[in-house]
C-alpha positions as semicolon CSV with decimal commas, in nm:
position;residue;x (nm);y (nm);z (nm)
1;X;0,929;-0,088;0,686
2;X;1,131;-0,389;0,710
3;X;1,040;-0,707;0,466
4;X;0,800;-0,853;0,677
5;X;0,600;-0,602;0,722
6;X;0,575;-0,488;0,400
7;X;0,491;-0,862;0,270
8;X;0,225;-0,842;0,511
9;X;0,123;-0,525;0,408
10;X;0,054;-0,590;0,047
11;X;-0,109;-0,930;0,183
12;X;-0,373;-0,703;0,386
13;X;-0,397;-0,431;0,068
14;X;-0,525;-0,767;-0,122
15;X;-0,734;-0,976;0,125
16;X;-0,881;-0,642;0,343
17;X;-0,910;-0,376;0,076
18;X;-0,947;-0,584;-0,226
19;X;-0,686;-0,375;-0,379
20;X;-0,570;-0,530;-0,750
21;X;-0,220;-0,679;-0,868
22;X;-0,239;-0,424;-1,117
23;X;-0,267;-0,124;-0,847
24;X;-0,043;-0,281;-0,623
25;X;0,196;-0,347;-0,909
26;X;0,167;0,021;-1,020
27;X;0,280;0,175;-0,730
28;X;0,548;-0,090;-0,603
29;X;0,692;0,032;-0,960
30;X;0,656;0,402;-0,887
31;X;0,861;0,333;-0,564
32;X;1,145;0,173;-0,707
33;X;1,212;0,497;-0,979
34;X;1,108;0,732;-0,692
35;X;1,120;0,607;-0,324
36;X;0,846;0,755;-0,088
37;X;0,574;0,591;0,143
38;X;0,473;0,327;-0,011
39;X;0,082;0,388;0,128
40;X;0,067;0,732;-0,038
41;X;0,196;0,659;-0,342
42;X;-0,109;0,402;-0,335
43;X;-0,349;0,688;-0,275
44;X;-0,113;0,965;-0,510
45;X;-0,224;0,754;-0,799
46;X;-0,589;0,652;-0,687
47;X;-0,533;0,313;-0,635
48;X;-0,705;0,335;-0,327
49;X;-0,928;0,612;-0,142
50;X;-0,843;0,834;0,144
51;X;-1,081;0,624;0,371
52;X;-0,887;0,285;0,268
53;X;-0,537;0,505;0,329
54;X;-0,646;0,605;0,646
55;X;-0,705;0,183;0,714
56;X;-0,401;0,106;0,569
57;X;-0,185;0,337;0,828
58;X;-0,416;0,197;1,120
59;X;-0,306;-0,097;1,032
60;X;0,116;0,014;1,043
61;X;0,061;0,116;1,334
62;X;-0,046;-0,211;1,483
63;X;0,139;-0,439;1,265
């Protein structure tokens, strides 16, 4: 996911999904200990639901 993208990313996680800072803090933390996708590390933790993970990956693909 290059910069960009992933700027945009967390910008749709806040204004579509109403996803908190706090949650979106949590799991850019996680990823910096222990790489992985950034989207199920969101879900992993229960930040956000398998319905909004399945929106956030519709949304990769078109972004």
């Amino acid at each position: 996911m290059t910069p960009t993208t992933y700027g945009q990313l967390i910008q749709f996680l806040r204004e579509e999904l109403d996803v908190p800072d706090d949650s979106i803090a949590i799991a850019k933390r996680h990823c910096e200990q222990d790489p992985g996708p950034f989207p199920m590390v969101l879900w992993q933790y229960g930040l956000v639901t398998l319905e909004q993970l399945d929106q956030i990956y519709d949304w990769l693909e078109t972004a």
